[in-house]
Structures are given as structure tokens and as C-alpha cells.
C-alpha positions as CSV (number, residue, x, y, z in Angstrom):
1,X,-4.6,-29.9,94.5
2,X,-1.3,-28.5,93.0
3,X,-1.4,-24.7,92.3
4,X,-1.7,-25.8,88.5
5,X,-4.9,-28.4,89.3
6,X,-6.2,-24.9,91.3
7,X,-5.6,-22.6,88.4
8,X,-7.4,-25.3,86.0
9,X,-10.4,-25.4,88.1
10,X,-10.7,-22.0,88.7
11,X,-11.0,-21.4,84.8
12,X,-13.1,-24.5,84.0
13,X,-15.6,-23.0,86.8
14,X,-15.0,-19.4,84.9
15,X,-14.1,-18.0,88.5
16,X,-11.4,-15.6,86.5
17,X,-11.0,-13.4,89.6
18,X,-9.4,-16.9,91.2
19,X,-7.2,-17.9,88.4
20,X,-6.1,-14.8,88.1
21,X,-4.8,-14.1,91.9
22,X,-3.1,-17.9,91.6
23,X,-1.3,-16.6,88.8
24,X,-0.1,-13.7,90.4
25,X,1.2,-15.8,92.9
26,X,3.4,-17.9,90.3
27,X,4.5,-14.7,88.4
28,X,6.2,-13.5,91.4
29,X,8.0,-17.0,92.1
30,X,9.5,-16.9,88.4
31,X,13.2,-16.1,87.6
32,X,14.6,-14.2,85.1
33,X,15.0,-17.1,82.4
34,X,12.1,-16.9,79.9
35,X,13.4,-18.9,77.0
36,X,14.4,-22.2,78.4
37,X,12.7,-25.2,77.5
38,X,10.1,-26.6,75.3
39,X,8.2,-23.4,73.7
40,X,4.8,-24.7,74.8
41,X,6.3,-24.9,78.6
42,X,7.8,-21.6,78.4
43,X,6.5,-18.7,80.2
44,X,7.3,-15.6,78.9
45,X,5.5,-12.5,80.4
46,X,6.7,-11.2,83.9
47,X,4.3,-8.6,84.6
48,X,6.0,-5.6,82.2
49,X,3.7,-2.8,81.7
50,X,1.8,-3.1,78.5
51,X,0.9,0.5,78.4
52,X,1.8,2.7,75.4
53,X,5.1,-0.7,75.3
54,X,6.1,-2.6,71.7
55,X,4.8,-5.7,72.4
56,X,5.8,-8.9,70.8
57,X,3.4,-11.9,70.8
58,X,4.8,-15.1,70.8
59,X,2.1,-18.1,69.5
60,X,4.2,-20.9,71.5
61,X,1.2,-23.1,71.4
62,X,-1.3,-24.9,69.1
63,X,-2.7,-23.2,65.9
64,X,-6.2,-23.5,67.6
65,X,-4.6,-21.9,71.0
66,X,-3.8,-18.8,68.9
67,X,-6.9,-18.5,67.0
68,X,-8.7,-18.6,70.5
69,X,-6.4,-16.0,72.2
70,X,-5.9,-13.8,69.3
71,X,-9.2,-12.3,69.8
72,X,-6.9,-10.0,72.5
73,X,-5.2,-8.4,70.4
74,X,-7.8,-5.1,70.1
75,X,-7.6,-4.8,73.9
76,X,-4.1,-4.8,73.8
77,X,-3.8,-2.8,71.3
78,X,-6.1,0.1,72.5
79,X,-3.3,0.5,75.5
80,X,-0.3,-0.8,73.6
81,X,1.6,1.6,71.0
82,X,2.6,-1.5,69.1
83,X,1.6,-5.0,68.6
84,X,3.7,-7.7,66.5
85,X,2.7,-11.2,66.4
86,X,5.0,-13.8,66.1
87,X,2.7,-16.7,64.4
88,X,2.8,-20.1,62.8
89,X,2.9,-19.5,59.2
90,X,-0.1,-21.0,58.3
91,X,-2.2,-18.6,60.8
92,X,-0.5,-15.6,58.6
93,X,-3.3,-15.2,56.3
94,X,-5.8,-15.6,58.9
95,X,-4.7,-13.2,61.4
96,X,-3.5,-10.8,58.8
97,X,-7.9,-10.2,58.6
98,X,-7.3,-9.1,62.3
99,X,-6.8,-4.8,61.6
100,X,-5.9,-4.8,65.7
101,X,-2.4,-6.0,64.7
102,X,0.7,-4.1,63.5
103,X,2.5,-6.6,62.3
104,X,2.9,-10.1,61.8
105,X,6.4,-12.4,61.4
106,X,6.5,-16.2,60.2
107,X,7.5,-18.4,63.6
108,X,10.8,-20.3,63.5
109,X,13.4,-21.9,65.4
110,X,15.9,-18.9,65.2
111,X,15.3,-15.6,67.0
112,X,12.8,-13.1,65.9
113,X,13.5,-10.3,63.9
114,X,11.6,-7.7,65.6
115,X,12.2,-4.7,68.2
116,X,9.7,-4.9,71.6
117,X,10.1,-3.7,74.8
118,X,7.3,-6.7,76.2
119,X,7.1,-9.7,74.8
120,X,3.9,-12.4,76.4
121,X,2.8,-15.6,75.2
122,X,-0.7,-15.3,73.4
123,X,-2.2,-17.9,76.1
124,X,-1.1,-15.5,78.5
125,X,-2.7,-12.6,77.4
126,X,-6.0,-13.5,79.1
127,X,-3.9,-13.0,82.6
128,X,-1.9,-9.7,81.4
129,X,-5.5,-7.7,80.4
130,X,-7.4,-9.7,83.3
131,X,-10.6,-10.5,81.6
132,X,-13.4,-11.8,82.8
133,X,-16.2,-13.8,81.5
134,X,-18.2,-10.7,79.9
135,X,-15.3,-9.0,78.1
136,X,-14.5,-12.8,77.2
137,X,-18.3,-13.0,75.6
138,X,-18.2,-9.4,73.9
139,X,-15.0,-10.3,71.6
140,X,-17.3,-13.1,69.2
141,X,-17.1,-12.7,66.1
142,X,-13.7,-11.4,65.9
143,X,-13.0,-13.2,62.2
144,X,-15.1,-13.0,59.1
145,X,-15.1,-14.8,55.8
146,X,-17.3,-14.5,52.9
147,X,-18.9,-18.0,52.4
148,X,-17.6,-20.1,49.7
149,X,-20.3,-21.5,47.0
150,X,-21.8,-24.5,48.3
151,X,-20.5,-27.8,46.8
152,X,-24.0,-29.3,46.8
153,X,-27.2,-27.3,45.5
154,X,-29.7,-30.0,47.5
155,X,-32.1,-28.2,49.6
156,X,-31.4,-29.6,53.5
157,X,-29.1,-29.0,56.1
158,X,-25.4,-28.7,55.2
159,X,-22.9,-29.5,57.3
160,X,-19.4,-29.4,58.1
161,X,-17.4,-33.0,59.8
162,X,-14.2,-32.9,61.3
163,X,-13.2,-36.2,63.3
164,X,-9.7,-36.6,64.0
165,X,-7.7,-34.0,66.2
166,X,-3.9,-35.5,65.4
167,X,-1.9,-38.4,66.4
168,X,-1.0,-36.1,69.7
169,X,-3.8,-36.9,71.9
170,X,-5.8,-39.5,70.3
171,X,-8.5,-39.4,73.1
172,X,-10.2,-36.5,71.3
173,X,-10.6,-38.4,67.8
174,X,-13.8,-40.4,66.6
175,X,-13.9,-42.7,64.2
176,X,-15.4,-41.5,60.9
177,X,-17.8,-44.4,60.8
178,X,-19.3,-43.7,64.1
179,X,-20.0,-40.7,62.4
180,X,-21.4,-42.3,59.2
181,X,-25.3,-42.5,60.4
182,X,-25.6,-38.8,60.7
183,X,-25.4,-38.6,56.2
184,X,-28.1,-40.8,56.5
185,X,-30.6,-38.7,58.4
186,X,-33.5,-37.1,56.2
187,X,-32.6,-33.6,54.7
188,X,-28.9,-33.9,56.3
189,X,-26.1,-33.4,54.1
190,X,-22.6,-34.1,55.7
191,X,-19.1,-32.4,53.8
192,X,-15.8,-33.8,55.3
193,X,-13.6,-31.1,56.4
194,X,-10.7,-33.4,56.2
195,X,-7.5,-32.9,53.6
196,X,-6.8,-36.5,52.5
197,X,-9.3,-38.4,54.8
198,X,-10.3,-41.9,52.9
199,X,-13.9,-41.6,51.9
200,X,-14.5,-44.9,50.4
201,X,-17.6,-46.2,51.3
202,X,-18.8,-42.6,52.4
203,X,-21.9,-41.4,52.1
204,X,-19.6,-37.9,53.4
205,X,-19.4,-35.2,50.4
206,X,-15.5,-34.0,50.1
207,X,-15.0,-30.4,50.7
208,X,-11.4,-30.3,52.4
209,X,-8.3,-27.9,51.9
210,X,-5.5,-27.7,53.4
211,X,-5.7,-23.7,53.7
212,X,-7.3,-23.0,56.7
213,X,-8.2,-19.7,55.0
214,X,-10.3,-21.8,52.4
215,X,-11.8,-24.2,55.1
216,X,-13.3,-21.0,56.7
217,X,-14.8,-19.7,53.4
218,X,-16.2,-23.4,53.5
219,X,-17.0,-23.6,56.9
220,X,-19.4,-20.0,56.7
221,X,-21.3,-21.4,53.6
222,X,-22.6,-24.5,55.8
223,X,-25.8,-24.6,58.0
224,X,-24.0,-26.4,61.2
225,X,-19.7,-27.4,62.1
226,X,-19.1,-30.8,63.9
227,X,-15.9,-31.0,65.0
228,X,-14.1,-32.5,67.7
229,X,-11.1,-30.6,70.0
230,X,-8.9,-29.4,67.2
231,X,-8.2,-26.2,65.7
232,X,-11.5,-26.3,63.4
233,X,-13.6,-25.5,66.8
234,X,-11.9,-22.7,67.1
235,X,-11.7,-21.6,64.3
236,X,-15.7,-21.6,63.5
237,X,-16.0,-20.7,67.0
238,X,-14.2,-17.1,66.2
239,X,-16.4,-16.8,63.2
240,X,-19.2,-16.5,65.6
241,X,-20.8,-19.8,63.2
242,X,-23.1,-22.8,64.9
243,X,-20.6,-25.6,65.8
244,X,-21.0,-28.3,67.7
245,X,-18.2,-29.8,69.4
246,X,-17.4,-33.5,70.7
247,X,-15.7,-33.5,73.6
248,X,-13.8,-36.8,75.4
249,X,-14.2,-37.2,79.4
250,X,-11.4,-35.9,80.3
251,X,-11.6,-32.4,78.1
252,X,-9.0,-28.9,78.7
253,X,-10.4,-26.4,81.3
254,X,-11.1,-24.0,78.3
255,X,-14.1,-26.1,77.6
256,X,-15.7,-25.6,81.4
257,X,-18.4,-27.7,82.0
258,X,-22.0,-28.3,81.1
259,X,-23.0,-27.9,77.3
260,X,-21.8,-24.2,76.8
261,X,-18.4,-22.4,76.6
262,X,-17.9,-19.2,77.6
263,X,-15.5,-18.7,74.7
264,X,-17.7,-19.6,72.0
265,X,-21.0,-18.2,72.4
266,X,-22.5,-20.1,69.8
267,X,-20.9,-23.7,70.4
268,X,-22.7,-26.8,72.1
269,X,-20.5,-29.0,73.5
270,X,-21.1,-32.5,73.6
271,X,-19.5,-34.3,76.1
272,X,-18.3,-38.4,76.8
273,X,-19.8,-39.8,80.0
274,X,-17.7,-42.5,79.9
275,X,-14.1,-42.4,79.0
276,X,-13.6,-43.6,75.4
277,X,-17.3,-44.5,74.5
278,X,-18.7,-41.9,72.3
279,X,-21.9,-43.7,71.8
280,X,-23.7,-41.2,74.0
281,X,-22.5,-38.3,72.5
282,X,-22.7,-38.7,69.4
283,X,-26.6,-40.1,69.9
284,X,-27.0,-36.5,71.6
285,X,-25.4,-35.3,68.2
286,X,-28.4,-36.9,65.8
287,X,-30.8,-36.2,67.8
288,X,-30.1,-32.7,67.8
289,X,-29.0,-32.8,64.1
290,X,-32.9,-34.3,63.7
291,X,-34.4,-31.5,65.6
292,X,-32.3,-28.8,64.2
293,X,-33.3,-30.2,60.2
294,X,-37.1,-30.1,61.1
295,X,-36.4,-26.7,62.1
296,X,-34.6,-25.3,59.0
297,X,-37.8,-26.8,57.5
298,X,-40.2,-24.8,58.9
């Protein structure tokens, strides 16, 4: 395996210690360039002291790679003197609900307008405080919304659907209909999560926004989130709220194996055993979603 297959498998198995001593070993290979490159690609932190430094946080990633790493910024902050985050402006809001955090600047494609001595990718924060799978654990909750009325007063289970992840990796998208069966199950009320999604036909009740501040009001008022690998998971992940997540065969070493994440201590992954077919997964999903209504019941 290449040192980045290594590194994968070591955090996929949760063997931290491992990833971390492979990353040491590619820190002290790196140059002096930081900023070259697609933003995503770019590594930034070469092992600067932390300690009592300005630190700038770069979010060069996804929105839902920020929300999962942000939960480091109390750590960091109890040895930094201060912290800036340098965020996707639709993430302000959210991690402006964060008090761990000094400040916070809207990303662009210019330079940013902040003094640091450090700067570090938020995905690479993990690596700079080397955590391990129990300070990983302790962090859930770190956000918190007041739940939003619900849109439907029917007694049942409520809960939250969101299928499609982007055009970017379509692999981790279902279609909605495959979905469709679970509105259908007794006491089960499904909301779509999803701005603009085409609901004709739909047994699905619309409940979408495109703040993501809203969705999580939205999301905290419902009984259960099913999501697949998108920003939703971890964002109702953070809030410490039941999600279930759908999984393709192939899933990111952030997901590990088996049908719980150390990340998310109260998500259940459901995984593809075949690539493409989410028949099985989704039956695992009813099934559950039965169970789980019978229990709400009692």
C-alpha cells in the first residue's frame, strides 16, 4: 500500500497512534510551499507550535469536513492565545454558536485578512492535537439548536430524508423513490430535507431550507435524520441527534467500518454490500425504522 492507502487504513481501523506516526513521517518530507495547488490538496501545517501562537484555520475542504473537524477548536484553543477561522460563508452562522473561536472571516479566493503566527488546515487539526478515539468521543455534542415547531402535529415518528450528496461523487446518492416505501410504514412520517427537490408523487412532507442554520432547528425537532454522505450527517451528527446514515461500498475512512463511527456517537451507519445496489441497505433501514416506531409507541 502507498503511505496514503496506510494512513487511510490506519484511521478507518481507529489505530490513531499509526496514522499519526505515518503522518509525521510525511510532515518531515514536505517543502516550504504551502499554498500551491488546488485548496483541498494543499497542506498547510508544518509542525509550528500551537502553544500560546495566533492561529489561523483554514476550511480548504467540504462544508461537512469543517463541521466534523470544528469540534477542535476548544482544544486548541485551551493552548492557543488565538484562534481565527477562515470558513465558507455559509458555515458563518453555524460556527459563530461555537464560543471556542475568536474570530471568524468569510473564505475567498484572495488572501486573508488576518494576523497568525500558525496557520493549519481544519482536517489537519486531528494530527496537530493528536487525538485519539476517546478525546474524539468526549467532544459530541459540540452544536446546539433549539428545535423548530414541527410542520406536522400527527402523533408517530418524524423524520428527517436527505438522498442526494451532489453531482461530485454520485456513488453516495439514492434515488428518492427507493426511499419512498419508508412514508408508507405505519406511524412513520418522512420530511424532505431537500431545497428544491421535486416532490410530485411524494408521499415526503416538505420541510427544506437552504440555511443550514434553519435545517438544524428542523433537524432537532425530528424523532430520527436519514441522510446519506453529505454535510447533513455531519451536521446532525455534531448535534449529538439519532441519524442514520447510508453509506455506498466504497465509503471515506472517517466512516470506519462496521455499523458505528467513532465520530458520531449516536449515528448507525448503513452500509452497501454490493457496489451500487442499495436494496440491502435501505431494507436494513425499514426494518429498523419499524422497530424504532413500535418502540416510540411504547
Amino acid at each position: 500500500m502507498t503511505p496514503g492507502q496506510q494512513w487511510a487504513a490506519a484511521m478507518r481501523s481507529r489505530d490513531f497512534d499509526r496514522a499519526w506516526e505515518l503522518s509525521d513521517r510525511v510532515l518531515r518530507e514536505l517543502d516550504d510551499q504551502k499554498h500551491v495547488g488546488p485548496r483541498h490538496l494543499q497542506q498547510i501545517w508544518r509542525g509550528e507550535r500551537l502553544e500560546n501562537a495566533r492561529v489561523l484555520v483554514r476550511c480548504y475542504h467540504g462544508l461537512g469536513d469543517a463541521i466534523q473537524f470544528i469540534r477542535f477548536a476548544e482544544p486548541l484553543r485551551k493552548i492557543a492565545r488565538e484562534v481565527t477561522v477562515w470558513c465558507q460563508p455559509e458555515l458563518q452562522g453555524l460556527l459563530r454558536r461555537i464560543p471556542h473561536i475568536d474570530r471568524i472571516l468569510p473564505l475567498h479566493d484572495g488572501a486573508v485578512d488576518a494576523t497568525f503566527d500558525v496557520d493549519i488546515e481544519i482536517m489537519e487539526l486531528a494530527y496537530a492535537l493528536r487525538v485519539d478515539a476517546a478525546s474524539i468521543a468526549e467532544t459530541v455534542p459540540y452544536l446546539s439548536f433549539s428545535a423548530a415547531p414541527l410542520r406536522s402535529k400527527r402523533s408517530g415518528l418524524h423524520v428527517g430524508a436527505i438522498w442526494s450528496a451532489g453531482a461530485w461523487d454520485s456513488r453516495r446518492s439514492v434515488r428518492r423513490q427507493l426511499l419512498e416505501p419508508l412514508g408508507s410504514l405505519p406511524g412513520v412520517h418522512v420530511y424532505s430535507l431537500h431545497p428544491g427537490a421535486d416532490l410530485r408523487g411524494s408521499s415526503f412532507i416538505d420541510w427544506s431550507s437552504p440555511s443550514i442554520e434553519t435545517l438544524a432547528q428542523r433537524m432537532a425537532a425530528l424523532d430520527l435524520v436519514l441522510t446519506v454522505d453529505t454535510m447533513s450527517a455531519h451536521l446532525a451528527g455534531a448535534m449529538g441527534l439519532r441519524v442514520w446514515t447510508l453509506l455506498h461500498s466504497e465509503a471515506d475512512w472517517r466512516w470506519g467500518t462496521g455499523s458505528r463511527c467513532v465520530w458520531y456517537p449516536t449515528m448507525r451507519l448503513y452500509r452497501q454490500t454490493s457496489a451500487g445496489d442499495w436494496t440491502a441497505p435501505v431494507r436494513e433501514v425499514a426494518d429498523a425504522m419499524a422497530e424504532l416506531t413500535v418502540r416510540t409507541r411504547t
